[in-house]
Biopython code that builds the backbone (N, CA, C, O; Angstrom):
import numpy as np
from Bio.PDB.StructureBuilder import StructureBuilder

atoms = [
    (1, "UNK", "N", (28.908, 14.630, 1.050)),
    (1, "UNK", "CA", (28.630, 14.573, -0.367)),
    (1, "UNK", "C", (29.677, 15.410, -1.084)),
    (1, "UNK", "O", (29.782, 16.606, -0.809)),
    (2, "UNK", "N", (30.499, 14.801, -2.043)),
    (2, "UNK", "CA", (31.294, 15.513, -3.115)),
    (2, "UNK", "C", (30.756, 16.791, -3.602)),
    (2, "UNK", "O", (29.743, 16.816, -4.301)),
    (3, "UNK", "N", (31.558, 18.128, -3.172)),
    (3, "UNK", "CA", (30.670, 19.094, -3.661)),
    (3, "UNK", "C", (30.532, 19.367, -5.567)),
    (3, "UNK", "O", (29.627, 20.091, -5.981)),
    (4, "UNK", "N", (31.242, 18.890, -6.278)),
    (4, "UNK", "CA", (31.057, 18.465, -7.897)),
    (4, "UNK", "C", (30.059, 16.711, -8.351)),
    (4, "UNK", "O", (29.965, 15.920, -9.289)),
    (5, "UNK", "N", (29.500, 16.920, -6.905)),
    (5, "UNK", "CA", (28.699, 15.569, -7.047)),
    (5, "UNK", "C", (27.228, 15.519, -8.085)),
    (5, "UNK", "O", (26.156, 15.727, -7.517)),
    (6, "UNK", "N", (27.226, 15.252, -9.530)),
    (6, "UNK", "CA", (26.412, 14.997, -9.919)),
    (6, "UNK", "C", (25.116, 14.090, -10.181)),
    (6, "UNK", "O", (25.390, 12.992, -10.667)),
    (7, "UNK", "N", (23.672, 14.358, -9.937)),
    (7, "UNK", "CA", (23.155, 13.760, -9.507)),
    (7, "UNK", "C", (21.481, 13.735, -9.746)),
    (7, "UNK", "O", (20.913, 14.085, -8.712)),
    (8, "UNK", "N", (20.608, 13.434, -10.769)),
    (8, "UNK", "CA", (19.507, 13.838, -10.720)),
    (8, "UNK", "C", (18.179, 12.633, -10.589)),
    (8, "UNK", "O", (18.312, 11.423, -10.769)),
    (9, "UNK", "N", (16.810, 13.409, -10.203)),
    (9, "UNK", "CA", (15.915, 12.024, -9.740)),
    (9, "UNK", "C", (14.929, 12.708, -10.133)),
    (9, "UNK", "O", (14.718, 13.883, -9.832)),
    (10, "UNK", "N", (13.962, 11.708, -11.143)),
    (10, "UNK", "CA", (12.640, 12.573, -11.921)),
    (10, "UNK", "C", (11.906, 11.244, -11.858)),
    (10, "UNK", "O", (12.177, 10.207, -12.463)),
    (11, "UNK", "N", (10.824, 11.513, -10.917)),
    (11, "UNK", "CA", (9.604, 10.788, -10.432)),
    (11, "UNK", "C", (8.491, 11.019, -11.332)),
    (11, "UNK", "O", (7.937, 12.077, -11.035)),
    (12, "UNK", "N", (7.843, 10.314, -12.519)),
    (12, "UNK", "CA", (6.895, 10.624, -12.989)),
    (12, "UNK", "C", (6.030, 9.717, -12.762)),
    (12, "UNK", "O", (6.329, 8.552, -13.024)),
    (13, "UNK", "N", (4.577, 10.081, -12.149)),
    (13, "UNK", "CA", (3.311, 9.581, -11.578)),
    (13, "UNK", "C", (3.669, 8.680, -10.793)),
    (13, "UNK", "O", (2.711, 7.908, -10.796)),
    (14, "UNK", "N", (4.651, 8.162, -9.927)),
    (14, "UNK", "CA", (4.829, 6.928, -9.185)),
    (14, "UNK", "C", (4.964, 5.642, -9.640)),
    (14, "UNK", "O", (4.973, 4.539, -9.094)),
    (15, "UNK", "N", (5.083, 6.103, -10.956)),
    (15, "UNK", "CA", (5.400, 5.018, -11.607)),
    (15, "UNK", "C", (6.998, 4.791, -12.692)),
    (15, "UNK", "O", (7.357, 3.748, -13.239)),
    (16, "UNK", "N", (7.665, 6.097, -12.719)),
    (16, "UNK", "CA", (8.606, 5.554, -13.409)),
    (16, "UNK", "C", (9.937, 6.576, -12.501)),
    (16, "UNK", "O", (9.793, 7.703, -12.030)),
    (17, "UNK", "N", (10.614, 6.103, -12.497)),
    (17, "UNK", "CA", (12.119, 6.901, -11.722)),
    (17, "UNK", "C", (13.180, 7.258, -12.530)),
    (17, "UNK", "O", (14.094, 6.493, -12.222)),
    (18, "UNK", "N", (13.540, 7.990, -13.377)),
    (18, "UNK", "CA", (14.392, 8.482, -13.648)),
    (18, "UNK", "C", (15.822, 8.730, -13.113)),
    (18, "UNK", "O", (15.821, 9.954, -12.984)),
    (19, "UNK", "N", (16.955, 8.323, -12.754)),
    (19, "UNK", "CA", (18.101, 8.862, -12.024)),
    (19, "UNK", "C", (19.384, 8.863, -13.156)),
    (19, "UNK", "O", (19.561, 8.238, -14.202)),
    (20, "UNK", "N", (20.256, 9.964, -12.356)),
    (20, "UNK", "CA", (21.620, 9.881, -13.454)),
    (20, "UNK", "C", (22.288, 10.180, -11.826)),
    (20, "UNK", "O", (21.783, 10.603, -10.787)),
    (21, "UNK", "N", (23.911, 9.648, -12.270)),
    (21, "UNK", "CA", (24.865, 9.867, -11.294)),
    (21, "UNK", "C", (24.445, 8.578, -10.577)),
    (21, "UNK", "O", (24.370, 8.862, -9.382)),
    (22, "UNK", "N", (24.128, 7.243, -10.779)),
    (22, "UNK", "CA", (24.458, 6.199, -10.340)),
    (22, "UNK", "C", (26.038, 5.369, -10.404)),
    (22, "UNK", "O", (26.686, 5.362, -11.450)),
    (23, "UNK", "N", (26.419, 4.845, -9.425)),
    (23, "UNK", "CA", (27.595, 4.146, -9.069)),
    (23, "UNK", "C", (27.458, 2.601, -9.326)),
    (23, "UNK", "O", (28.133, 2.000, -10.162)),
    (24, "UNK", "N", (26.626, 2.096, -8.614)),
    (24, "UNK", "CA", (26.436, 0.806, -8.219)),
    (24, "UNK", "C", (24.942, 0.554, -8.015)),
    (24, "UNK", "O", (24.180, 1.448, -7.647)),
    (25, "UNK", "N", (24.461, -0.999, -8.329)),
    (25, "UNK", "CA", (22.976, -1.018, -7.475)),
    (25, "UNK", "C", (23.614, -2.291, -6.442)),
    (25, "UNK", "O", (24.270, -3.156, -7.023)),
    (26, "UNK", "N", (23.458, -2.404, -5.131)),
    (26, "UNK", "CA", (23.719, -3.462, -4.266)),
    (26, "UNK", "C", (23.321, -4.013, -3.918)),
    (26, "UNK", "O", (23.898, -4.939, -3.347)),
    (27, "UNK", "N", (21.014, -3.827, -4.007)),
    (27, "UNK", "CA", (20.815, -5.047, -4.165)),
    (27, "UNK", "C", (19.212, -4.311, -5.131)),
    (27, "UNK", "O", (18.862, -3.134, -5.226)),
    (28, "UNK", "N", (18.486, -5.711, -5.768)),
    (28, "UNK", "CA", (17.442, -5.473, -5.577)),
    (28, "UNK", "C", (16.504, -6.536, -6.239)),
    (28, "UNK", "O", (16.825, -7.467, -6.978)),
    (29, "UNK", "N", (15.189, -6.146, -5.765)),
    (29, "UNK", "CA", (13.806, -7.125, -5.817)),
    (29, "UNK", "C", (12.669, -6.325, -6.176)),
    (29, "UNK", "O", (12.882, -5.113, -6.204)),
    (30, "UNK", "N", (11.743, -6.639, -6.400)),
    (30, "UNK", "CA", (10.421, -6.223, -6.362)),
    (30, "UNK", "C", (9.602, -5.203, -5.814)),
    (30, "UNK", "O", (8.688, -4.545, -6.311)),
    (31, "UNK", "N", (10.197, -5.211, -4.517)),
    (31, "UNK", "CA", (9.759, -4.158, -3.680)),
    (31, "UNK", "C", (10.981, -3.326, -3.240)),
    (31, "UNK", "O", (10.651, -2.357, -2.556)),
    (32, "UNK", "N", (11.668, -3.391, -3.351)),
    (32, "UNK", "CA", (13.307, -2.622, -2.902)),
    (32, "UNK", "C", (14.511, -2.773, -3.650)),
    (32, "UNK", "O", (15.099, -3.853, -3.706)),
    (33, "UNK", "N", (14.971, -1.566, -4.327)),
    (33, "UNK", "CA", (16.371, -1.620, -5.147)),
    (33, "UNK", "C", (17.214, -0.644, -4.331)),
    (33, "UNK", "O", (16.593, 0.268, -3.784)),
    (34, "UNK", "N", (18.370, -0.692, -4.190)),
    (34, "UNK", "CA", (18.866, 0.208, -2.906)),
    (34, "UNK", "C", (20.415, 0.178, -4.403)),
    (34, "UNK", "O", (20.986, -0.726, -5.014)),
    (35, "UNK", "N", (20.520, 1.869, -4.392)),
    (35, "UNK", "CA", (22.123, 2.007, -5.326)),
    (35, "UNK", "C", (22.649, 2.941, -4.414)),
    (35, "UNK", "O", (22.331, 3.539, -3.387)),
    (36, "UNK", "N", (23.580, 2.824, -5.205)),
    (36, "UNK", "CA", (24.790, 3.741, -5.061)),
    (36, "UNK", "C", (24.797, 4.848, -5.959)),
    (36, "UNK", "O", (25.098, 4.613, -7.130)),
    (37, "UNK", "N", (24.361, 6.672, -5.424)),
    (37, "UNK", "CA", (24.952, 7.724, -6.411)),
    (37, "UNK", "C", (25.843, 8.987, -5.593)),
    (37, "UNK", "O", (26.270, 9.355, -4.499)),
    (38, "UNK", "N", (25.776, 9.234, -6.662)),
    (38, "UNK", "CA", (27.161, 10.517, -6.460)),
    (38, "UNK", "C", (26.617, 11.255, -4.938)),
    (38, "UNK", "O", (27.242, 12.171, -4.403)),
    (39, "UNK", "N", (25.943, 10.941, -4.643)),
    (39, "UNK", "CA", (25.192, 12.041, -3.703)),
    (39, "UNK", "C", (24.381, 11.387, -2.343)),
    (39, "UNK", "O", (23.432, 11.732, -1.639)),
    (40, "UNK", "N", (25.451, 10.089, -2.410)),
    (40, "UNK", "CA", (24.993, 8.827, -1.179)),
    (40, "UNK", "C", (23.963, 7.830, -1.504)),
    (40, "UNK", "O", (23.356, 7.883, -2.573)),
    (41, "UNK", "N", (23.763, 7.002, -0.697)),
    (41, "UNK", "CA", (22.803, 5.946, -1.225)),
    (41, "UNK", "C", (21.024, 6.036, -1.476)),
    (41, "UNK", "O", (20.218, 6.643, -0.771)),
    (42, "UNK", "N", (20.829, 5.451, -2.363)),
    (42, "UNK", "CA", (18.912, 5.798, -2.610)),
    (42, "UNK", "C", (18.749, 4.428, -2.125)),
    (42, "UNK", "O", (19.669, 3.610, -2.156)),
    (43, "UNK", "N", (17.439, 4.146, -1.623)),
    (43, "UNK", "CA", (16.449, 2.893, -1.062)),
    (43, "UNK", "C", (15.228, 3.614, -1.863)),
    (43, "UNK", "O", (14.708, 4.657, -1.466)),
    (44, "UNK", "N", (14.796, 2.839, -3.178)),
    (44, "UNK", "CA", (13.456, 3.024, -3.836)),
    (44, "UNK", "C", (12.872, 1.443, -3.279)),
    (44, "UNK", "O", (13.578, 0.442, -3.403)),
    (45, "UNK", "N", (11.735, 1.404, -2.768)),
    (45, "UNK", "CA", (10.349, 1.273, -2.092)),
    (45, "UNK", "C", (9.129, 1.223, -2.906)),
    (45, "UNK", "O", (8.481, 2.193, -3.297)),
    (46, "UNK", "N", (8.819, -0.391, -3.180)),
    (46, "UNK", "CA", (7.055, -0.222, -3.788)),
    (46, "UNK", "C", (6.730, -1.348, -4.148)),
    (46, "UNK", "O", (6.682, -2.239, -3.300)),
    (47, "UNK", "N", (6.461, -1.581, -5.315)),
    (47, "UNK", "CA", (5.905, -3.108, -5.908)),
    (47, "UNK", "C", (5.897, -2.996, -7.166)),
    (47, "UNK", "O", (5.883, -1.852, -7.622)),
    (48, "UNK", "N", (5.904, -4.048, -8.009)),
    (48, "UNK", "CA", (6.382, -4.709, -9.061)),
    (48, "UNK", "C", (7.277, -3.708, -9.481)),
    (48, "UNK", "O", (6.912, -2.954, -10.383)),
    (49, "UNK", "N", (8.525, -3.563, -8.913)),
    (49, "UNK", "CA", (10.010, -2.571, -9.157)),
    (49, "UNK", "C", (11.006, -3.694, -10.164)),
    (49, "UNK", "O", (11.447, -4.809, -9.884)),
    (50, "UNK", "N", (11.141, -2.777, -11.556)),
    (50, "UNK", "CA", (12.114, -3.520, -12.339)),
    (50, "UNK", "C", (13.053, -2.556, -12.581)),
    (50, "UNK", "O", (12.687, -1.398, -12.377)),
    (51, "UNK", "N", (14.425, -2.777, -13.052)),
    (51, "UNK", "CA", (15.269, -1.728, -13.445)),
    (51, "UNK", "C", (15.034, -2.078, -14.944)),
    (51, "UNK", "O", (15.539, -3.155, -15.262)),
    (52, "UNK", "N", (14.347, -1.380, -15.987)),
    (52, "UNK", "CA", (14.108, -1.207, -17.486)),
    (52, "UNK", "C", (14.986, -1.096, -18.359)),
    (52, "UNK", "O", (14.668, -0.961, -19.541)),
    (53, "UNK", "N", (16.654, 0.577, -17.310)),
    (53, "UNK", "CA", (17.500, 0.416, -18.334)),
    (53, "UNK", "C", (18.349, 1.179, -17.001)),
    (53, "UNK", "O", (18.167, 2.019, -16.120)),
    (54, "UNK", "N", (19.402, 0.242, -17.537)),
    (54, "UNK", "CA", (21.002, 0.208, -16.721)),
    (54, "UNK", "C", (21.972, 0.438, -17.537)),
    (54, "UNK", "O", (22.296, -0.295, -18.471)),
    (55, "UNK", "N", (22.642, 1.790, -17.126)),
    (55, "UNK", "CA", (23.783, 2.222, -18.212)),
    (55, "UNK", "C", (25.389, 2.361, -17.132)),
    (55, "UNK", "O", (25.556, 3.312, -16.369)),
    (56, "UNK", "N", (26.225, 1.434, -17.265)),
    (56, "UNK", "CA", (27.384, 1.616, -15.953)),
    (56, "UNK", "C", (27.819, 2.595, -16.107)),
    (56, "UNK", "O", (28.193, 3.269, -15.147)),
    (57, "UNK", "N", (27.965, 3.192, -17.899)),
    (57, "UNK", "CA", (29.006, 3.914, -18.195)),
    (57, "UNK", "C", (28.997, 5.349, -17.675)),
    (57, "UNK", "O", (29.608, 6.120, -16.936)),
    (58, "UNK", "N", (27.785, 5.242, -18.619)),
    (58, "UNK", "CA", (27.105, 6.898, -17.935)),
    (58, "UNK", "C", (26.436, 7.005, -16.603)),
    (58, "UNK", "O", (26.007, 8.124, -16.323)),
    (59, "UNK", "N", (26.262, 6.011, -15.699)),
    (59, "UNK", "CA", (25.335, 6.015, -14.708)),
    (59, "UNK", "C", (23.851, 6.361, -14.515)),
    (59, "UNK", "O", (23.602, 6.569, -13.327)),
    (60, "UNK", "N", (22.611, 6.504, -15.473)),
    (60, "UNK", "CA", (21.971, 6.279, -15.790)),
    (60, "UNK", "C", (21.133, 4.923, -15.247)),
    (60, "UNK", "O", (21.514, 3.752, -15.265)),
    (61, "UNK", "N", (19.957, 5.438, -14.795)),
    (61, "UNK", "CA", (19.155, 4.340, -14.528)),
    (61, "UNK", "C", (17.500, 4.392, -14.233)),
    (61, "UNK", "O", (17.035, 5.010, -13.275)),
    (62, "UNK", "N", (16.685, 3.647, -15.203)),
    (62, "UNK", "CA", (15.230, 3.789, -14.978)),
    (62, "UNK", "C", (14.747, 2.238, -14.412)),
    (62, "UNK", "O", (15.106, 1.070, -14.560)),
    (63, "UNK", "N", (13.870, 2.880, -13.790)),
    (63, "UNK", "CA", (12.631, 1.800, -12.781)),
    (63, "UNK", "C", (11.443, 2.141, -12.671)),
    (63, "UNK", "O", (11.003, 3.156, -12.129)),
    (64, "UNK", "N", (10.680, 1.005, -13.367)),
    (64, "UNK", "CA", (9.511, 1.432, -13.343)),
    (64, "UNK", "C", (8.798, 0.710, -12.518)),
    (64, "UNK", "O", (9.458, -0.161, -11.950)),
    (65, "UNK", "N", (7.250, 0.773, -12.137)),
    (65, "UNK", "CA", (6.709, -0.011, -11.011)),
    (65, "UNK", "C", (5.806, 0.760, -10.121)),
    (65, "UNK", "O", (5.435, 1.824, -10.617)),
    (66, "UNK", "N", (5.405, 0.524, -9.060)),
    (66, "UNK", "CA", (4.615, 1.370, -8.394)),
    (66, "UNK", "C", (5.101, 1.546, -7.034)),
    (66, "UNK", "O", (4.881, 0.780, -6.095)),
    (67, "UNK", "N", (6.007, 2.979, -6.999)),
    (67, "UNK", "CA", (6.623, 3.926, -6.383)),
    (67, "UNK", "C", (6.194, 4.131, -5.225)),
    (67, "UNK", "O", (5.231, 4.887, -5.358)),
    (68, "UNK", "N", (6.437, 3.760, -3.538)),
    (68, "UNK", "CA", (5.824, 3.972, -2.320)),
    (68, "UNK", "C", (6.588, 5.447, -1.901)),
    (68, "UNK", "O", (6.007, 6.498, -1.630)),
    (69, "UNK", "N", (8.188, 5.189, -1.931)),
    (69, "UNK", "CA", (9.106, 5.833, -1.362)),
    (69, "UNK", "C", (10.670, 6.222, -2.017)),
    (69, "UNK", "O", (11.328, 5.490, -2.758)),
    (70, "UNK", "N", (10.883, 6.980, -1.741)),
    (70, "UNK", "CA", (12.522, 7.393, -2.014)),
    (70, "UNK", "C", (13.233, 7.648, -1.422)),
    (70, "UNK", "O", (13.394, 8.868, -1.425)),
    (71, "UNK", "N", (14.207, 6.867, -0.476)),
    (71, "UNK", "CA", (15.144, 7.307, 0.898)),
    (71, "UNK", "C", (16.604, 7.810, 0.539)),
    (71, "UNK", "O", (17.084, 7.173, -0.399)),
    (72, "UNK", "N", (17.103, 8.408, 0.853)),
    (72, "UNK", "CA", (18.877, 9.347, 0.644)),
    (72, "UNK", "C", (19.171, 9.111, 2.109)),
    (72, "UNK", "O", (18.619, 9.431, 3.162)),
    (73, "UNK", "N", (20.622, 8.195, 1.657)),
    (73, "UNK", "CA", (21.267, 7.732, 3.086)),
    (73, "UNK", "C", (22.782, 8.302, 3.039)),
    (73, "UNK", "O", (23.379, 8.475, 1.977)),
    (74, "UNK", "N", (23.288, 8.549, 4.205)),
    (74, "UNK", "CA", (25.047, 9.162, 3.330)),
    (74, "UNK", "C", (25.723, 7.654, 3.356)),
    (74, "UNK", "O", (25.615, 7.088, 4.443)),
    (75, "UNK", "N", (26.204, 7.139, 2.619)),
    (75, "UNK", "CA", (27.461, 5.944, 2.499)),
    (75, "UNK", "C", (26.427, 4.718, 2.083)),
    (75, "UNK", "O", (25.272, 4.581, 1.680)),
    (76, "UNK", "N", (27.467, 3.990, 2.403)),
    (76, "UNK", "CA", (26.351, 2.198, 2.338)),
    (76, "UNK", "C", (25.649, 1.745, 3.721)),
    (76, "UNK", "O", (26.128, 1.933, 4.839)),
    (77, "UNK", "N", (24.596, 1.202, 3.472)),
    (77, "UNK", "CA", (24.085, 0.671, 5.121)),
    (77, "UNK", "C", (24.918, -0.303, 5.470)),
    (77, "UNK", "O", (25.702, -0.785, 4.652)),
    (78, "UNK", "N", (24.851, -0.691, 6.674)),
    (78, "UNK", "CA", (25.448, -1.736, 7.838)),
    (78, "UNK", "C", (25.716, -3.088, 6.742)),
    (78, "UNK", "O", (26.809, -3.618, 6.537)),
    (79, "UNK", "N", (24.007, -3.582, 5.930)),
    (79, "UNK", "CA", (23.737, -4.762, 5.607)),
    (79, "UNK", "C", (24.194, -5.084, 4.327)),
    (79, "UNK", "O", (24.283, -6.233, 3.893)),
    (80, "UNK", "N", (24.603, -3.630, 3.471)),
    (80, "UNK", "CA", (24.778, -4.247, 2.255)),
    (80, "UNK", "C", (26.992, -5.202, 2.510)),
    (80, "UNK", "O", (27.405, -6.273, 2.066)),
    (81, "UNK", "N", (27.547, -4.402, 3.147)),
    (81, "UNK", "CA", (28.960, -4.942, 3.790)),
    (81, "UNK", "C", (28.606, -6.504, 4.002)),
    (81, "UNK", "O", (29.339, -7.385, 3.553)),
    (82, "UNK", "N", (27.550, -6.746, 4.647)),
    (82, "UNK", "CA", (26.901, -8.113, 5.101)),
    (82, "UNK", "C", (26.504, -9.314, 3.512)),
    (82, "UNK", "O", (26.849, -10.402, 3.051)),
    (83, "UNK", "N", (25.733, -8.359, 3.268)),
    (83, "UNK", "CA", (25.471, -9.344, 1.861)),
    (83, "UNK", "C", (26.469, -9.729, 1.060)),
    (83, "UNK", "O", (26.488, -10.850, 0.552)),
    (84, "UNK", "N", (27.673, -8.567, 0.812)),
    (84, "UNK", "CA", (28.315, -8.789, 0.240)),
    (84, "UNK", "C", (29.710, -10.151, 0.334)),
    (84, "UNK", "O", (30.068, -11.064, -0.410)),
    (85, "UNK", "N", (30.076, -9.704, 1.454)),
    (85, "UNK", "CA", (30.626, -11.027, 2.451)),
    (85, "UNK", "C", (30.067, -12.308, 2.129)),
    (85, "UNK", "O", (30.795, -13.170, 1.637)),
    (86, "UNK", "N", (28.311, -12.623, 2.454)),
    (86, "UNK", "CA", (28.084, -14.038, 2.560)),
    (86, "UNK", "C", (26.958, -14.270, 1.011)),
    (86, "UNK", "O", (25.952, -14.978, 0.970)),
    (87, "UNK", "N", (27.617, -13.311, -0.288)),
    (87, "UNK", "CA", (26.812, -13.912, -1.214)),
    (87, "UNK", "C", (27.406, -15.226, -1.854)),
    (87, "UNK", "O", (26.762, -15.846, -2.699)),
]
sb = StructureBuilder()
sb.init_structure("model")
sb.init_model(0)
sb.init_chain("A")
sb.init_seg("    ")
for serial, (resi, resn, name, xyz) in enumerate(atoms, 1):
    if name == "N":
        sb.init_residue(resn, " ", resi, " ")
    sb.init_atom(name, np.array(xyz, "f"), 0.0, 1.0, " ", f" {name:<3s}", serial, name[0])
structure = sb.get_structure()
């Protein structure tokens, strides 16, 4: 992780996600949005998951929905290289 890596995540009631220091989102659905931030990859996890508001510039990003999980991975997984190839 970039040690000037900026990066923040504010979970309110399991229902709304807050993040700044987004890069990229690489994929997402309903139950799984998986991005890209300053501080390696997130996998958010749950049901009826929408992204509400997407800002590229600033990296900024809310999702609301009902919140199972929040995973921090370092880099991209195996599959998103995969999707990207055969979209």
């Amino acid at each position: 992780m970039p040690e000037n890596a900026m990066h923040d995540l504010i979970i309110e009631s399991r229902k709304k996600v807050t993040m700044t220091g987004i890069n990229d989102v690489e994929s997402f659905d309903e139950e799984t949005i998986i991005a890209q931030s300053e501080c390696g990859e997130i996998s958010l996890r749950g049901r009826g998951l929408k992204i509400s508001r997407l800002s590229v510039e600033s990296g900024d990003m809310v999702v609301e929905g009902e919140i199972d999980s929040v995973i921090y991975s370092e880099g991209k997984s195996a599959g998103s290289f995969f999707s990207k190839v055969f979209r």
